[in-house]
N, C-alpha and C positions, 0 to 999 in steps of 0.2 A: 504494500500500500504506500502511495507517496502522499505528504502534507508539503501545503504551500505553508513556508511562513517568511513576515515583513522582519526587514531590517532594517533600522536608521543607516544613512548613507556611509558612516562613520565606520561602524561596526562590518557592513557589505566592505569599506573599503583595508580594513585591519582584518578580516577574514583573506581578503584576494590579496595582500601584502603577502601573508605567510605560507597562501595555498604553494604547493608544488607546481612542476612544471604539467604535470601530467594528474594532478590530483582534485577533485571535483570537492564542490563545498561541502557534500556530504561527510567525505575521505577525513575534510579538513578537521570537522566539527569531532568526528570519532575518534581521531589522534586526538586533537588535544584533551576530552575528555575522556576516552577510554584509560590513559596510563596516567597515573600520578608522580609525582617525583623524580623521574629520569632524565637526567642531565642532557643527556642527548635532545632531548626534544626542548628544554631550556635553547639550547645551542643552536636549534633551527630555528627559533624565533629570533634569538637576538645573537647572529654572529659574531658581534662585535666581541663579543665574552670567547671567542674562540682562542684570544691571542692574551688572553691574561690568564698569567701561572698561578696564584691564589683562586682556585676556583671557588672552594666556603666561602670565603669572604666575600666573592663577588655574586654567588649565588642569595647568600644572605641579603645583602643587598638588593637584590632583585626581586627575591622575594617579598621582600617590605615593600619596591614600590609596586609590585603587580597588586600587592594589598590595599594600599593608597587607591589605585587607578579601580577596584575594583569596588569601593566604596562609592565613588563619584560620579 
């Protein structure tokens, strides 16, 4: 069974940021909710963390402000 659902353009456009090259919105949504905590998928979202050797500390970080951004 398929459901339509609306998105603010905001969230449409932070969805297609992160989709893969080959990976449908669907694919999207099941990644990031299906698995908790793995770094790896941290690291597809925000590459920029690929090149810093303190990973704890900058996933720390990260994780506060996905906190922040997810209150707001």
């Amino acid at each position: 069974m398929t459901k339509s659902i609306s998105l603010p353009d905001d969230v449409y456009t932070l969805l297609d940021s992160i989709r893969g090259k080959d990976e449908s919105f669907s694919e999207v949504i099941r990644r990031l909710t299906g698995t908790k905590g793995r770094l790896l998928e941290i690291l597809d979202i925000y590459p920029e963390l690929s090149a810093v050797t303190e990973y704890e500390e900058s996933v720390k970080g990260l994780r506060t402000q996905i906190d922040k951004d997810l209150r707001t």
